[in-house]
Every structure is written in structure tokens, then in C-alpha cells.
N, C-alpha and C positions, 0 to 999 in steps of 0.2 A: 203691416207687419213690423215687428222690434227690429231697430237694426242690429249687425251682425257684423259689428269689427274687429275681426280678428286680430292678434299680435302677429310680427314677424317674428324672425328670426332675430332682426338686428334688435329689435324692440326688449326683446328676451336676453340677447348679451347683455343688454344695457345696465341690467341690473344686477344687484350686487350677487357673487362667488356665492352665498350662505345659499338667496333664494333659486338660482340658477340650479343649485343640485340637485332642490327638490321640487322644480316645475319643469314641465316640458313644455312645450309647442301645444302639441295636441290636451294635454294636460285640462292647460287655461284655456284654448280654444272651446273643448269641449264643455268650459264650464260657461262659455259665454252663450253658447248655443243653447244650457240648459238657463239661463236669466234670460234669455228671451221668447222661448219658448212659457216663461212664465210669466211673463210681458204678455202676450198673444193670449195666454189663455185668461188674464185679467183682464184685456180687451173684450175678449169673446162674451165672459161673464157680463160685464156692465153691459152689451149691445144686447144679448140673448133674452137679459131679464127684464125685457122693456112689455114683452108677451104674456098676457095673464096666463095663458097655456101653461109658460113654461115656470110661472113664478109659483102655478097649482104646483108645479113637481117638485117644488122647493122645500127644505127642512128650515124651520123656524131660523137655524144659524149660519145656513149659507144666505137666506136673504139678508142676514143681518151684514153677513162679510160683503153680498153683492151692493148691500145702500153703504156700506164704507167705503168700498171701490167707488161709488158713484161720486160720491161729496169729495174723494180726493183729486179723482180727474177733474172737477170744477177748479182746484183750484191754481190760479195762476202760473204757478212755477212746474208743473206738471201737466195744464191743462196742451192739451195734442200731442203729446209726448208715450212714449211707453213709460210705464214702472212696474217696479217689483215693491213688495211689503214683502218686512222681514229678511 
């Protein structure tokens, strides 16, 4: 699973009056919980479509997106790691 680090509080003062006004806590926490949940589900996709079952269920363009996801996890600087694209 993507990790899941959330800010504090203190981490949130830290930054500048402008951005403070218009982020909260839960704000950017909740957006970190949505980047890893799209971590998890690029995971899921690369392991899922290893099944010719499930690659039958596949539209020409998600396998195209799931051999992208593949060749990126290869390589080095992301290989065991979660990401997001886009």
C-alpha cells in the first residue's frame, strides 16, 4: 500500500500566511489519501493484468495505459516505490 504521510499542524504553520489561509489540515491530508489511493490502484492495475482473463476485459486503451504503468515501474528511480502519473 502507498504510504500515507500526513501533515501536522506544526508542518501547516510552517508555511507561509498567503498558503495557510487557504489549506487546512484536513484539506491536504485528504488530498494525500486521494494520491495514494491512486498509487494502490496503479499497483492493483500492473499486478491484475498479468491474467489473460482479465486483459480479455480490457479496452484496447487501458492496456495501452496498463503496459505504461508496467515499463514505468521497471524503471530505477521508481522501481518498488508507489506513483502517480499525471
Amino acid at each position: 500500500a502507498a504510504p500515507r504521510n500526513y501533515i501536522t499542524v506544526a508542518e501547516l504553520e510552517s508555511v507561509s500566511a498567503f498558503m495557510r489561509r487557504r489549506l487546512t489540515l484536513e484539506k491536504v491530508n485528504c488530498a494525500v489519501d486521494e494520491l495514494a489511493n491512486l498509487a494502490d490502484a496503479n499497483s492493483k492495475h500492473i499486478h491484475s493484468a498479468g491474467t489473460k482473463a482479465s486483459r480479455l476485459k480490457l479496452s484496447e486503451s487501458e492496456l495501452q495505459q496498463i503496459n505504461q504503468l508496467k515499463e514505468i515501474s521497471k524503471n530505477e528511480e521508481v522501481k518498488g516505490r508507489s506513483f502517480v502519473l499525471k
